[in-house]
C-alpha positions as CSV (number, residue, x, y, z in Angstrom):
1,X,-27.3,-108.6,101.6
2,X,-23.9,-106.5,103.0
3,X,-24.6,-102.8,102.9
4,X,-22.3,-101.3,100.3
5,X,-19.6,-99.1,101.6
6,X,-18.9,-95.0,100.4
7,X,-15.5,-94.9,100.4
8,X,-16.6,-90.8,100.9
9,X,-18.5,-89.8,103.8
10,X,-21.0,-87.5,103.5
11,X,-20.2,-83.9,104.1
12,X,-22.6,-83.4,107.2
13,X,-20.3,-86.9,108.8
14,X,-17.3,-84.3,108.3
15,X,-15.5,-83.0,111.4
16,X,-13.5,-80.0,111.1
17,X,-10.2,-80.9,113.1
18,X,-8.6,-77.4,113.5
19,X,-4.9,-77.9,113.4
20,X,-3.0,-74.6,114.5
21,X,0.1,-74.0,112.0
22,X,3.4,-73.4,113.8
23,X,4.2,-70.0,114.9
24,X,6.3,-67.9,112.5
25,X,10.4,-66.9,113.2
26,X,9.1,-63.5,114.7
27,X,5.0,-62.1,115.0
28,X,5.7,-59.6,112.8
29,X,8.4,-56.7,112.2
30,X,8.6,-53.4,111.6
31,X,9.7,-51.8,108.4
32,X,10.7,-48.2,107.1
33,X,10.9,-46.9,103.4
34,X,11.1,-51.1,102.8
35,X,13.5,-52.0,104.7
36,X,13.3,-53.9,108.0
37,X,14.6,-51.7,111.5
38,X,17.0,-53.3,113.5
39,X,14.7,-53.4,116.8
40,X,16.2,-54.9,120.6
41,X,14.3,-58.1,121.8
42,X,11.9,-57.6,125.0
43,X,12.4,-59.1,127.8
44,X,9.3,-61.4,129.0
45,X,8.4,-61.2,132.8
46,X,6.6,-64.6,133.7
47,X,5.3,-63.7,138.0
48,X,6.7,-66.2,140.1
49,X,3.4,-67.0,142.0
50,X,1.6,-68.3,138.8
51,X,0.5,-71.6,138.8
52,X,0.6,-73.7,136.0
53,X,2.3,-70.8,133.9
54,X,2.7,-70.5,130.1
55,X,6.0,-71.3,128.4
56,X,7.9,-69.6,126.4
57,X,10.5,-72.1,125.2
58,X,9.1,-71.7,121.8
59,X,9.7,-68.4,121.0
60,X,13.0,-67.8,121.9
61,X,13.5,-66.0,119.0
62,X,11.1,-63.3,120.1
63,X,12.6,-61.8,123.4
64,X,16.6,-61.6,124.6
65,X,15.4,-63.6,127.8
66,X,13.3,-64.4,130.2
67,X,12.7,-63.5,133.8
68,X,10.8,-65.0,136.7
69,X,9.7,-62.8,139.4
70,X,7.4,-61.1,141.3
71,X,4.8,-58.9,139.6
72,X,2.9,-56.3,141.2
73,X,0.2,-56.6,138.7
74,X,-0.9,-59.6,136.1
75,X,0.8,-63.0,135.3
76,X,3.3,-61.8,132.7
77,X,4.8,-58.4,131.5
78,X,7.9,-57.1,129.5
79,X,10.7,-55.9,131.8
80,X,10.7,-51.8,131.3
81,X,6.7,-52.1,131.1
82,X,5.5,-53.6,134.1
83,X,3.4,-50.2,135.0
84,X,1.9,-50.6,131.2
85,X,1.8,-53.5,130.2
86,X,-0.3,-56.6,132.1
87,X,-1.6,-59.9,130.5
88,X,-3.7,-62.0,133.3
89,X,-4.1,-65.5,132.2
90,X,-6.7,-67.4,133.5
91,X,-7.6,-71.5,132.4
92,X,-11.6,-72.7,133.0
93,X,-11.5,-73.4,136.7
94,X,-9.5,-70.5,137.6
95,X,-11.6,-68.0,136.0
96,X,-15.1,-69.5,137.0
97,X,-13.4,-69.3,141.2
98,X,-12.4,-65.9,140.0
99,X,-16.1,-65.0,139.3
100,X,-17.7,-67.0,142.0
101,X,-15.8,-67.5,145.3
102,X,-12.8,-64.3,144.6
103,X,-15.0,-62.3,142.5
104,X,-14.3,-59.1,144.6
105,X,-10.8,-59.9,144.9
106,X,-10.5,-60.2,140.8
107,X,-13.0,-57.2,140.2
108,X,-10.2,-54.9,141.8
109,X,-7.5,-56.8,140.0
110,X,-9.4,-55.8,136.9
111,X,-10.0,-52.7,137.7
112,X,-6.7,-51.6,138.0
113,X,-5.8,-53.1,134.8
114,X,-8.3,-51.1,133.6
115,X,-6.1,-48.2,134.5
116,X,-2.9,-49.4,132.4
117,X,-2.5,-48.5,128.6
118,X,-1.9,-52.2,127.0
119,X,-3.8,-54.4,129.4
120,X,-5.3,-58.4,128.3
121,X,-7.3,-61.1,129.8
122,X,-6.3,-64.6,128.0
123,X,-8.7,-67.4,128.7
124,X,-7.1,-70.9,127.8
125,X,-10.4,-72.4,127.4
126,X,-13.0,-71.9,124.4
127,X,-15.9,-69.6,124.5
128,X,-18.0,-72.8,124.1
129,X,-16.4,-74.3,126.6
130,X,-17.2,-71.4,128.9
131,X,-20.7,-71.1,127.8
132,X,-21.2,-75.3,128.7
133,X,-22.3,-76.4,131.5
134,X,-19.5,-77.1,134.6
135,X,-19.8,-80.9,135.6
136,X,-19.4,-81.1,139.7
137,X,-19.6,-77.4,139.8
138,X,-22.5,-74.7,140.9
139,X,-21.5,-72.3,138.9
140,X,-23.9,-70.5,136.3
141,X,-22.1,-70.9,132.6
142,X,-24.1,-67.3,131.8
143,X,-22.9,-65.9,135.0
144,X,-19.8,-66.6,134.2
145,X,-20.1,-65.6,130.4
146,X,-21.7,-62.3,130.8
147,X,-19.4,-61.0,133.8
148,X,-16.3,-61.8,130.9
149,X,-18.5,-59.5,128.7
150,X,-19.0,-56.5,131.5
151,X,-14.9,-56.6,131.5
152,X,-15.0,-55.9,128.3
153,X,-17.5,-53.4,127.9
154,X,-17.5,-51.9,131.8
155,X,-14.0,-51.4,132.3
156,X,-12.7,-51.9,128.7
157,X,-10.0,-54.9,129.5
158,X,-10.3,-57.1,126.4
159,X,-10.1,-60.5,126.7
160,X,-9.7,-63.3,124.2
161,X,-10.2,-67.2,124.7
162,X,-7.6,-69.8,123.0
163,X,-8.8,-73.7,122.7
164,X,-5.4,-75.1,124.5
165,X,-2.8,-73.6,126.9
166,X,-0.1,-74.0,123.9
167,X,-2.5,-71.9,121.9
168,X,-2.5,-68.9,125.1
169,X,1.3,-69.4,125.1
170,X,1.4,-68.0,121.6
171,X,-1.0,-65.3,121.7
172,X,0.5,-64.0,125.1
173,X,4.2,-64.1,123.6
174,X,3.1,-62.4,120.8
175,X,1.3,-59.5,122.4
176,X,3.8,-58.9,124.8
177,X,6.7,-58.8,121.6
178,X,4.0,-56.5,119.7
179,X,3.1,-54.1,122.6
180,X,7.1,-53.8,123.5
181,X,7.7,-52.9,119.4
182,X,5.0,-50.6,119.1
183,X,6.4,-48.7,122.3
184,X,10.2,-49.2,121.3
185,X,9.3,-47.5,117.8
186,X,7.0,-44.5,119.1
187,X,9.4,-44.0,121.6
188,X,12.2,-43.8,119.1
189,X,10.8,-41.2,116.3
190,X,9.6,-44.3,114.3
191,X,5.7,-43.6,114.5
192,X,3.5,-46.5,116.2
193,X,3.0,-48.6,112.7
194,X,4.9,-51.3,111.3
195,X,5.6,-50.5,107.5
196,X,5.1,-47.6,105.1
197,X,1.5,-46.8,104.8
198,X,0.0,-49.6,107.2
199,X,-2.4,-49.7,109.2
């Protein structure tokens, strides 16, 4: 007798297929007494020596341009704010060589970014995916966990992991807009918050 098909699977057969919405006109803008400032566009530094680099293409709505060159510090930066503002990027291989085979090299890196007022680690790999074993690599998965974890809590660099390099592209684009508008507004008299009584 034919088995008798669900036309319903069963909720534990459900797979959650996250599905990132586009990314919004700007990441967010800056109000006073309700109504919206007329704030300059950063300029977004992309170093010329990084490999693989994140695009911008996207968001060309959020800075007046941008520039490849040579930073001193980082992968990307707003022009202005190189000496304050760093975001090193690192994908899954890159980061588990950077904690392995150039882990004293990195360290230092880190540590000077350490040293910088608006400074970011973005992983474009998943936390899970970090936590996994590495196939045809040596490398310890908790090694490599736990030393992100002692930049975070040793020298106080956050770091946050994105599932895809588009998904880094974002969240790098949009910290560097924010950290410039935060610093445009205290720097003009405005206060370092967005809107009337926020946070």
């Amino acid at each position: 007798m034919p088995r008798k098909r669900t036309l319903i699977p069963a909720p534990l057969a459900w797979t959650a297929q996250p599905a990132p919405v586009p990314p919004p006109l700007l990441p967010v803008v800056a109000e006073r007494g309700g109504t919206q400032l007329r704030t300059p566009l950063p300029v977004a530094i992309v170093d010329t020596r990084e490999q693989n680099p994140l695009s911008f293409r996207r968001f060309k709505g959020w800075f007046a341009r941008i520039e490849h060159r040579a930073l001193r510090l980082g992968d990307y930066s707003i022009q202005g704010m190189e000496n304050s503002c760093v975001v090193e990027r690192k994908d899954l291989a890159d980061l588990i060589h950077s904690f392995t085979t150039n882990r004293t090299v990195f360290i230092e890196r880190l540590r000077r970014m350490s040293e910088l007022p608006h400074s970011l680690l973005v992983v474009t790999a998943s936390l899970s995916e970090i936590k996994s074993d590495y196939p045809y690599r040596a490398a310890n998965p908790n090694r490599i966990t736990q030393s992100l974890l002692a930049v975070l809590a040793g020298l106080r660099v956050p770091f946050i992991c994105t599932e895809t390099h588009e998904l880094g592209e974002e969240i790098v684009a949009s910290y560097l807009y924010q950290t410039f508008l935060y610093d445009w507004l205290d720097r003009n008299g405005h206060g370092r918050y967005l809107a009337d009584g926020d946070l």
